[in-house]
C-alpha positions in Angstrom: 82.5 95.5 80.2 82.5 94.1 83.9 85.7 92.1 84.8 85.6 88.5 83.7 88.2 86.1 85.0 89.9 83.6 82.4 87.4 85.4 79.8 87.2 85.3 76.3 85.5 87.8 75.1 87.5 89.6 73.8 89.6 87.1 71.8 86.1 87.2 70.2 85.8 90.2 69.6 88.9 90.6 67.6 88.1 87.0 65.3 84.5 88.8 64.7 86.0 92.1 63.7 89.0 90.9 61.4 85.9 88.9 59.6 83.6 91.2 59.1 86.6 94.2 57.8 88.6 90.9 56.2 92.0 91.9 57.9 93.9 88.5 58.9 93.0 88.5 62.5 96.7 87.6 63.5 97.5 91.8 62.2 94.6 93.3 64.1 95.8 91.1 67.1 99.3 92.4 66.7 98.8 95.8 65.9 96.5 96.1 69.3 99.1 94.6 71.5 101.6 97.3 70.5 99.1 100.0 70.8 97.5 99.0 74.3 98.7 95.4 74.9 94.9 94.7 74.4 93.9 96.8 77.6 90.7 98.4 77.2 91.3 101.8 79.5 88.5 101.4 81.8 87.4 104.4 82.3 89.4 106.6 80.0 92.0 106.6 77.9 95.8 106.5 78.0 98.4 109.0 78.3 98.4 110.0 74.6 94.8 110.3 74.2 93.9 106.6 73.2 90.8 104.7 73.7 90.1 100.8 73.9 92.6 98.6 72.8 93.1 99.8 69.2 94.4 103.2 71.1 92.1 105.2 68.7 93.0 108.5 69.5 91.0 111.9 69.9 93.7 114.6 71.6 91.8 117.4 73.0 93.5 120.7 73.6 93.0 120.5 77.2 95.2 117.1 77.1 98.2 118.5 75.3 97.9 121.6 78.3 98.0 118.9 80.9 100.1 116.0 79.5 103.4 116.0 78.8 103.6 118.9 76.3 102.7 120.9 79.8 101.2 123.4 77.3 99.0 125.3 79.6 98.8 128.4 78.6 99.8 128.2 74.9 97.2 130.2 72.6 98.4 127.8 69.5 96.9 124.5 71.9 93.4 124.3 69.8 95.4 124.3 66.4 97.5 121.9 67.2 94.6 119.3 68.4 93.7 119.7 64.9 96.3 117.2 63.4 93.8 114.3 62.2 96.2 111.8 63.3 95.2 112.5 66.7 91.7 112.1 66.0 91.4 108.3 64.6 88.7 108.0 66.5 86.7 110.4 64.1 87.8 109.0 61.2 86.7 104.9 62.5 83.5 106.5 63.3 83.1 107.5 59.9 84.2 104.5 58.4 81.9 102.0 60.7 78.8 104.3 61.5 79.1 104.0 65.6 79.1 106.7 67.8 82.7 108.4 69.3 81.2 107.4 72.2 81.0 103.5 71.6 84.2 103.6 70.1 85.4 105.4 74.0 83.8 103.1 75.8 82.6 99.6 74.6 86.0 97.4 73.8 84.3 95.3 70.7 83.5 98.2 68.9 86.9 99.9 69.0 88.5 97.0 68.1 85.3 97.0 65.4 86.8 100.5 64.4 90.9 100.0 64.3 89.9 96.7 62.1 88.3 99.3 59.9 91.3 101.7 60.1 93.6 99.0 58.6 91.1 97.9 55.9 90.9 101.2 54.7 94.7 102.0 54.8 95.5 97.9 52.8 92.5 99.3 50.1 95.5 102.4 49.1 98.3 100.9 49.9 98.6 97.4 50.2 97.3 94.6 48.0 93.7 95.3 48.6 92.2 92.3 51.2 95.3 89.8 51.3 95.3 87.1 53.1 98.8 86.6 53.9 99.9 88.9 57.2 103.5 89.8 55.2 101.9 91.9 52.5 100.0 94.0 54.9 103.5 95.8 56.0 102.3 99.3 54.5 98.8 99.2 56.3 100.0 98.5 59.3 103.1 101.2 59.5 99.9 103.7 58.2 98.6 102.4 61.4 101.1 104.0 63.7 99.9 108.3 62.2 103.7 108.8 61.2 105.7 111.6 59.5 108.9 109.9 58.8 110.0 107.0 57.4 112.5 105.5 60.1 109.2 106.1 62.5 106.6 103.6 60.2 109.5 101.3 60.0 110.1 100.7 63.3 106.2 100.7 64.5 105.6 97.6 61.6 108.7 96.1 62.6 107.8 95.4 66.0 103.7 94.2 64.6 106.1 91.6 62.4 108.1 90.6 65.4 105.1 90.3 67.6 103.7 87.9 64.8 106.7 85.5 64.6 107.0 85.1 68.6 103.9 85.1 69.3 102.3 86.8 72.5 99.6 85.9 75.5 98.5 88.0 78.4 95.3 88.6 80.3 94.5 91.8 80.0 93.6 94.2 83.3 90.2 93.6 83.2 90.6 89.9 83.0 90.6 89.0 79.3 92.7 86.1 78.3 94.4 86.7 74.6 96.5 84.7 72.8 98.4 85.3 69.0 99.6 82.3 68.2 103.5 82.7 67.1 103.7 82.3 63.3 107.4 82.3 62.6 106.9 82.0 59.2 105.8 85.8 58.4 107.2 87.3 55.8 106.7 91.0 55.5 107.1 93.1 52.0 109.2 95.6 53.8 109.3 97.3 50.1 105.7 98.3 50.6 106.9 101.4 52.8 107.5 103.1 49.3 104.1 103.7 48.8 103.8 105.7 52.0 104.2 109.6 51.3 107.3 109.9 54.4 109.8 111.6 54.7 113.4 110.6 55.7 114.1 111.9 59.3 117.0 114.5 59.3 118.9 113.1 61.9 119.9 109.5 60.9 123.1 109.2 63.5 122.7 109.3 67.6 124.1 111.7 69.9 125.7 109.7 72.3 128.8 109.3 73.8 131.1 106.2 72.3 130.4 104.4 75.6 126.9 103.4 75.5 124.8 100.9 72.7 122.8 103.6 71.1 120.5 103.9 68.1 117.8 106.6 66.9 114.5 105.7 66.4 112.1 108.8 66.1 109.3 109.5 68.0 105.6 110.9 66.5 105.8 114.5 65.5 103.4 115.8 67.5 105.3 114.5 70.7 107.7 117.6 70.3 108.7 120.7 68.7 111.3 121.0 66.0 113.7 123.4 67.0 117.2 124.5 66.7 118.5 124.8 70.4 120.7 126.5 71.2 121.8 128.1 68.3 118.5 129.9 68.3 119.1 131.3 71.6 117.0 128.6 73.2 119.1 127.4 76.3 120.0 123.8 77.5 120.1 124.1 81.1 119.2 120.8 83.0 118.4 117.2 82.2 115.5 115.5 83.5 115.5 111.9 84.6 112.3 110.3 84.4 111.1 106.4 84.7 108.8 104.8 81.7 106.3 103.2 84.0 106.5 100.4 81.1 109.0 98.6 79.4 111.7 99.6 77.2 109.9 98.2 74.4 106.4 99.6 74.6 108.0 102.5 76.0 109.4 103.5 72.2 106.2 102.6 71.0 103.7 104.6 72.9 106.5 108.0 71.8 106.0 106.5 68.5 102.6 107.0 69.0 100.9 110.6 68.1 99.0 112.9 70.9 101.2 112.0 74.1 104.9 112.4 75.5 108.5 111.6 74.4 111.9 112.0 75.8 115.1 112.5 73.9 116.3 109.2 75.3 115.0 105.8 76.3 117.9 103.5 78.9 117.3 100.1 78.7 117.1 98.2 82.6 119.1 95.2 81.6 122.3 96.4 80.0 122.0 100.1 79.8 121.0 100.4 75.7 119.7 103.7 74.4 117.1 104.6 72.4 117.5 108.1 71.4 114.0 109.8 69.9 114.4 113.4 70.2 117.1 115.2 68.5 118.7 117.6 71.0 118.0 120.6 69.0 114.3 119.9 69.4 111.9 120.1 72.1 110.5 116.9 73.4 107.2 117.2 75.0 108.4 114.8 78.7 107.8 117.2 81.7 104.7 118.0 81.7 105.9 121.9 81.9 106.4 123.7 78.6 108.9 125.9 80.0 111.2 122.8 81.2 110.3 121.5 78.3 111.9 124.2 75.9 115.5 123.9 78.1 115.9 120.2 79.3 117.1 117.0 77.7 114.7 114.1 79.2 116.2 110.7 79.7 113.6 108.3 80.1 114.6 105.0 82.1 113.0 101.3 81.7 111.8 100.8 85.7 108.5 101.1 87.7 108.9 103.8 90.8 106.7 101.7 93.0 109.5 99.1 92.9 112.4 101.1 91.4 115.5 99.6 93.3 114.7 95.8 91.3 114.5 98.0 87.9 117.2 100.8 88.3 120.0 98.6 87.5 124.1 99.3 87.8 124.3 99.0 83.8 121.5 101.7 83.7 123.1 103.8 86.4 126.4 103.9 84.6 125.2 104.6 80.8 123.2 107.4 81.7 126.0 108.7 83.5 128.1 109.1 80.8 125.1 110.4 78.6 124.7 113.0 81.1 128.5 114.0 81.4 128.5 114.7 77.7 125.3 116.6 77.8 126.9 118.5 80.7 129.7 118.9 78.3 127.8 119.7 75.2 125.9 122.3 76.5 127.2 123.5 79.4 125.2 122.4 82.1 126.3 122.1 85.8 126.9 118.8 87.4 124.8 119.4 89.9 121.0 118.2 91.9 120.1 121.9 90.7 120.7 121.5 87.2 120.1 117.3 86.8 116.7 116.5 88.2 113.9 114.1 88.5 110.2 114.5 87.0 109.3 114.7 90.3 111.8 118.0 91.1 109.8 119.8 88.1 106.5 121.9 89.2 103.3 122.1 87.6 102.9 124.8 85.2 99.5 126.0 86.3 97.2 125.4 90.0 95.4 122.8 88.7 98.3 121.1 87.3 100.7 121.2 90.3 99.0 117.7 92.3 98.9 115.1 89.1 102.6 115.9 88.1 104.7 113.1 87.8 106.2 111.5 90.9 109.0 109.4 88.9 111.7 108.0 89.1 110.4 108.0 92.9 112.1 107.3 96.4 114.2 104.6 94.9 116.3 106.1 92.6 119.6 106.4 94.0 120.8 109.9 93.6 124.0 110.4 95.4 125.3 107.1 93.8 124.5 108.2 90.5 126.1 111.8 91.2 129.3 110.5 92.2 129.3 108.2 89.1 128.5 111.8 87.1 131.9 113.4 89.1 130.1 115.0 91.0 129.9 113.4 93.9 127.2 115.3 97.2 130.2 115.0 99.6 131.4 117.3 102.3 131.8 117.0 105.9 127.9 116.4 107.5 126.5 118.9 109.7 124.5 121.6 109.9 124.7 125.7 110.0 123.4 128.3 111.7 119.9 130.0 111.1 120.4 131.4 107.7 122.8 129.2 106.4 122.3 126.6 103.8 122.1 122.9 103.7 122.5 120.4 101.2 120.1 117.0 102.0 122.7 113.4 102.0 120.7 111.1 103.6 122.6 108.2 102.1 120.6 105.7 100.2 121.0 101.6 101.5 121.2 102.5 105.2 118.4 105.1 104.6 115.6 103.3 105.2 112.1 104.5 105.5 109.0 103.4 106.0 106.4 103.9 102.8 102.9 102.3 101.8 102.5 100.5 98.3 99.3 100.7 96.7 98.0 98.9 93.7 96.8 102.2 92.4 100.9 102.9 92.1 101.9 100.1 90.4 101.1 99.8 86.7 102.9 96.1 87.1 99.9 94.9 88.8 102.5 93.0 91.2 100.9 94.9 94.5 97.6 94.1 95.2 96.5 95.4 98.4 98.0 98.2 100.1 101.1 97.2 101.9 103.6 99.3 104.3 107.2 98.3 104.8 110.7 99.9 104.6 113.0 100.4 102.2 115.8 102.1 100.8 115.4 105.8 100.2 116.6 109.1 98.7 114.7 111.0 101.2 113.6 112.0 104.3 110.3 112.8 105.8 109.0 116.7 106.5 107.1 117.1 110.1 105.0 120.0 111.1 107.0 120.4 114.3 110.1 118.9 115.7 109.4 115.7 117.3 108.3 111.9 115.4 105.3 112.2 117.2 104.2 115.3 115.0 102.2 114.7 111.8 103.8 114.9 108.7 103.7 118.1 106.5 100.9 118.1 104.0 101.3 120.2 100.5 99.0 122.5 99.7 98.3 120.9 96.3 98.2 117.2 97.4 96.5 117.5 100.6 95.0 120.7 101.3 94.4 121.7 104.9 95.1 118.0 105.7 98.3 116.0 107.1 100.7 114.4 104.4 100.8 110.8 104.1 103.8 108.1 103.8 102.4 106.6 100.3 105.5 105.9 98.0 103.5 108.7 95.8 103.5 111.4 98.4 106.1 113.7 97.6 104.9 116.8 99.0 106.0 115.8 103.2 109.7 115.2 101.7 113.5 116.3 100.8 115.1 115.2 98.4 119.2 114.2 98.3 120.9 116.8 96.4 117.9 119.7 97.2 119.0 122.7 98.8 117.4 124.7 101.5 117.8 127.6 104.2 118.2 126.9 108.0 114.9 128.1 109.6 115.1 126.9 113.0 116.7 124.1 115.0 115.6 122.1 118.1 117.8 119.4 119.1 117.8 116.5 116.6 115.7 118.5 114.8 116.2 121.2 112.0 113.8 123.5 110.3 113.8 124.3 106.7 111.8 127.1 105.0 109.8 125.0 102.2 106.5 125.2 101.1 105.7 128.6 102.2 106.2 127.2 105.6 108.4 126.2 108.4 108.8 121.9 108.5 111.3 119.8 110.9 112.9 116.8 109.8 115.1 114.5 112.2 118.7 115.3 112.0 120.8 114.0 114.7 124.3 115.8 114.8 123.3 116.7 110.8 123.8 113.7 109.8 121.6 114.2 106.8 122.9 117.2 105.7 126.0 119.3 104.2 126.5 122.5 104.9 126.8 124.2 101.4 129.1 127.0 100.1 128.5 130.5 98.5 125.0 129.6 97.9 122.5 132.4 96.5 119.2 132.8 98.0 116.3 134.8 97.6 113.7 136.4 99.7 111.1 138.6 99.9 111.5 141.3 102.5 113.8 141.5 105.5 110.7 141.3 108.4 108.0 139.0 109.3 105.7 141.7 107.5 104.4 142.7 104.2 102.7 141.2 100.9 103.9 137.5 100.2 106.2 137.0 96.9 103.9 135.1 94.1 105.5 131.9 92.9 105.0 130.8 89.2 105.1 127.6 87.4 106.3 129.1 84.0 108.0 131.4 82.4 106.6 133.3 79.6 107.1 136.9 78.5 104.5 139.5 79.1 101.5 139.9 76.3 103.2 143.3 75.5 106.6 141.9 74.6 105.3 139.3 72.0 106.0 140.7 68.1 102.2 141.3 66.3 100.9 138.0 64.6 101.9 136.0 67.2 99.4 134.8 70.3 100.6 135.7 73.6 101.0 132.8 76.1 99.7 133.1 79.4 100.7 132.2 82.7 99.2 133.1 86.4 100.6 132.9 89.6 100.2 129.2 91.6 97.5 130.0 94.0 98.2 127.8 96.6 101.9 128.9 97.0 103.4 131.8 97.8 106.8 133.0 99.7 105.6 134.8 103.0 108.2 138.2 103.8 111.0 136.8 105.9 111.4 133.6 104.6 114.4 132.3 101.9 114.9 130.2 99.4 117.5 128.7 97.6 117.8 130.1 93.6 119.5 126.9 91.6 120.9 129.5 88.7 121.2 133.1 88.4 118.1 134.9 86.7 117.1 134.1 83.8 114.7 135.5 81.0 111.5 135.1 80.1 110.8 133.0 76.9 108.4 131.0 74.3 109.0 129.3 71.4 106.6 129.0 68.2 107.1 125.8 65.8 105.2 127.5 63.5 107.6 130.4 62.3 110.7 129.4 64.5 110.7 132.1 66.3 112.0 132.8 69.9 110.4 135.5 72.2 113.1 136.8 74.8 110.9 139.2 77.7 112.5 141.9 79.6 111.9 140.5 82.8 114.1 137.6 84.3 113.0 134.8 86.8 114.6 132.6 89.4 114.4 129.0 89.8 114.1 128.0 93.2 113.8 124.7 95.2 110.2 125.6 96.6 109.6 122.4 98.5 110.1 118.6 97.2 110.0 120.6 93.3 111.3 123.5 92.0 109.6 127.2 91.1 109.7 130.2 89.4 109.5 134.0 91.4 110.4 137.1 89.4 114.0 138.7 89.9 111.9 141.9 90.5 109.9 140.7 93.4 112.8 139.3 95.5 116.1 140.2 97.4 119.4 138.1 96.1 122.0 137.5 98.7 124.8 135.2 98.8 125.4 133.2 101.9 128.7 132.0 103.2 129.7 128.8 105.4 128.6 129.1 108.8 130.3 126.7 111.5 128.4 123.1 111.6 127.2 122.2 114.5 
């Protein structure tokens, strides 16, 4: 369906729909704006496999390898696309006669097909076709595909607020709809009895005292019960991620089965939390199975295009103290090597590395937020000789840069044409040589055999505060940083954007400009051999378009650690014999094989 300004249609379509299935229209127009806030997904579906504005959902394997789960790789992928509450789509199909395919791609008969859905979930457990919206509390909780009872709860609670306020938008293909507010509503909570749930395990938060927090759990298949670390699964980093959406809708869509969760959602206004993972589980937020299995992910209400308006001092401030007694819980460092961004974590395969996630973006303000964790990038600025190690503090206020704002990078619809300006940033740009006249560096992933671009989205020509890297070269102004497989300049007069660092370990491949170039990895799985019969092997291949070239170093965030997988199935834990380093590789991190490198420490050089 074309774009139709001020149109109708589909205020139509849902009236025709909740006649013809007899739902009370007011439900099917509630339910749809959780699921998709009425959006058709022109052209696809959303993040957790959901089509048309009823989010009818058909997961494929090949979207839990490259969504959040990061699963590529896994041999257990097909079976778990079998859960049938990731295939509603099938089961509308049945239930109305269309095609998968209209229900995909043609708006009125998906909506056509979730009207069905809730029919046929009222028929079992509500009181058959009802009139009144309260005594459809049951069918529409059924709606949501849960496991657990606090889950169905929370998804029907938030249809029933909906349907007292009231709600209006026009939708991104230019449909105007309206639910009239019926304050009224009265829903038989009591209903939820007659759903076959289960009580979630966890029913109190794990927070620190200092921050508003309640659980709300997200779908099942969003994660991986666990028991980390206690099974020998370690916690080592936290992962700091925007929603691209708002609190609200946020905790719905991890609510909803076939996509991503975090363990934690921060509110923008006043710093709440929404915790939705226990932290003994895995929750499926990186898009990397391996980070997956030994992060926390805090998720934060905020748009990257426009981050600074959204990433507010409250925010800053509760997820600090989250993050200090994570650190605490579990040991992890308070450091930019151990607390990182979606945008530090690499893609798990080639084809995965250029559509990661570039959140929470140029506008998250990392060396504020450090010294509000204790841990503060400080140090006298400068920078070491060739072979030494520097630590990027650009600042953040009187950092500015220049970037370009595309509509196709803000989900807000605010930005409409492609705009360039400057702003406040955590970063600074990569060059091919020293001078500003030189084109910026282009990844190998985002633009092969090209020049990189200032789009807000083009994190492969830049460093990061808090990333670490090895003095190649240095040119006046200018110093060189191995990154990328490559030599790259960025302007540092007197080093005023870097600290030197101390006692830092790097890693490198051979001692001359010669020989065979060390593979880099985007997992970390054991080898097919080490894997106990009855289990599938996971799989894992070097990244093709990176590699570290003999003579070149990088910096290793932790010592080595090993190899390991995790299977829901049987709880158990695979340990390999072989160990891997984390690196900072360029603008995100990767994995070499303790084997295939040389570990030195370096010590403080004079600054210059």
């Amino acid at each position: 369906m074309g774009k139709i300004p001020g149109g109708v249609v589909r205020q139509k379509d849902f009236a025709a729909a909740a006649a013809e299935f007899d739902v009370p229209e007011r439900v099917l127009l509630a339910v749809a704006y959780q699921e998709s806030a009425w959006d058709a997904h022109a052209g696809g579906h959303s993040a957790g496999g959901g089509y048309g504005p009823m989010h009818l959902t058909d997961v494929t394997a090949s979207m839990l390898a490259a969504g959040d789960a990061g699963a590529a790789g896994r041999a257990d992928l097909a079976r778990t696309a079998t859960d049938p509450a990731l295939h509603t789509l099938q089961a509308a199909a049945r239930l109305t006669g269309l095609s998968e395919q209209r229900l995909r791609t043609d708006a009125a008969a998906n909506i056509r097909g979730g009207a069905a859905l809730l029919a046929s979930y009222q028929k079992t457990v509500g009181d058959r076709s009802s009139a009144d919206p309260g005594q459809w509390y049951a069918a529409v909780a059924r709606y949501s595909q849960p496991t657990g009872r606090q889950g169905a709860r929370a998804f029907a609670d938030r249809v029933f607020a909906t349907l007292k306020k009231g709600a209006g938008r026009t939708t991104a293909d230019g449909q105007r709809v309206t639910l009239t507010a019926d304050p009224q509503v009265s829903p038989d909570t009591g209903q939820l009895s007659r759903l076959p749930l289960t009580s979630a395990t966890v029913t109190s938060t794990e927070c620190p005292p200092t921050v508003d927090c309640t659980f709300v759990p997200t779908a099942a298949s969003n994660g991986q019960v666990s028991n980390r670390p206690a099974n020998g699964i370690r916690i080592d980093s936290i992962v700091i991620h925007d929603t691209e959406s708002s609190y609200a809708s946020t905790i719905t869509t991890f609510q909803t089965p076939g996509g991503g969760a975090a363990h934690y959602v921060m509110r923008s206004a006043d710093g709440a939390v929404t915790q939705m993972v226990p932290l003994k589980d895995l929750a499926f937020h990186a898009g990397n199975y391996s980070t997956n299995m030994h992060s926390v992910g805090i998720e934060h209400e905020g748009y990257a295009a426009h981050g600074a308006t959204w990433y507010t001092e409250a925010q800053y401030e509760a997820t600090a103290d989250l993050v200090k007694y994570l650190a605490g819980r579990f040991g992890i460092p308070l450091d930019r090597q151990h607390i990182v961004g979606h945008d530090n974590v690499v893609g798990p395969t080639s084809g995965t590395v250029s559509g990661m996630h570039w959140d929470p973006g140029p506008s998250w303000d990392w060396e504020h937020f450090m010294a509000l964790v204790g841990a503060p990038i400080t140090g006298e600025h400068g920078v070491g000789d060739v072979g030494s190690v520097v630590t990027l503090a650009p600042g953040f206020a009187g950092n500015q840069q220049t970037v370009q704002i595309c509509p196709a990078d803000d989900p807000t619809g605010a930005i409409t044409t492609c705009t360039r300006g400057e702003q406040p940033s955590n970063f600074v740009y990569l060059r091919t040589a020293p001078s500003e006249a030189a084109p910026l560096f282009g990844d190998q992933a985002v633009h092969p055999g090209a020049v990189g671009t200032d789009r807000i989205n083009g994190w492969g020509s830049t460093v990061q505060a808090g990333q670490q890297f090895v003095v190649a070269d240095k040119s006046g102004d200018w110093t060189a940083i191995w990154y990328s497989g490559t030599k790259v300049w960025f302007h540092n007069p007197g080093g005023s954007n870097t600290i030197p660092a101390n006692g830092v370990t790097i890693v490198k491949g051979g001692q001359t400009s010669v020989g065979p170039p060390v593979k880099v990895y985007g997992s970390s799985y054991p080898d097919a051999a080490e894997y106990p019969a009855g289990l599938s092997p996971s799989t894992q291949a070097a990244l093709s378009m990176y590699t570290i070239p003999s003579g070149q170093a990088y910096v290793s965030t932790a010592p080595a650690a090993p190899t390991d997988d995790y299977f829901k199935s049987s709880g158990t834990v695979v340990i390999g014999g072989k160990s891997m380093y984390t690196i900072e590789y360029n603008h995100r991190t990767a994995l070499v094989y303790e084997g295939d490198v040389t570990a030195t420490t370096v010590a403080p050089t004079p600054t210059a």
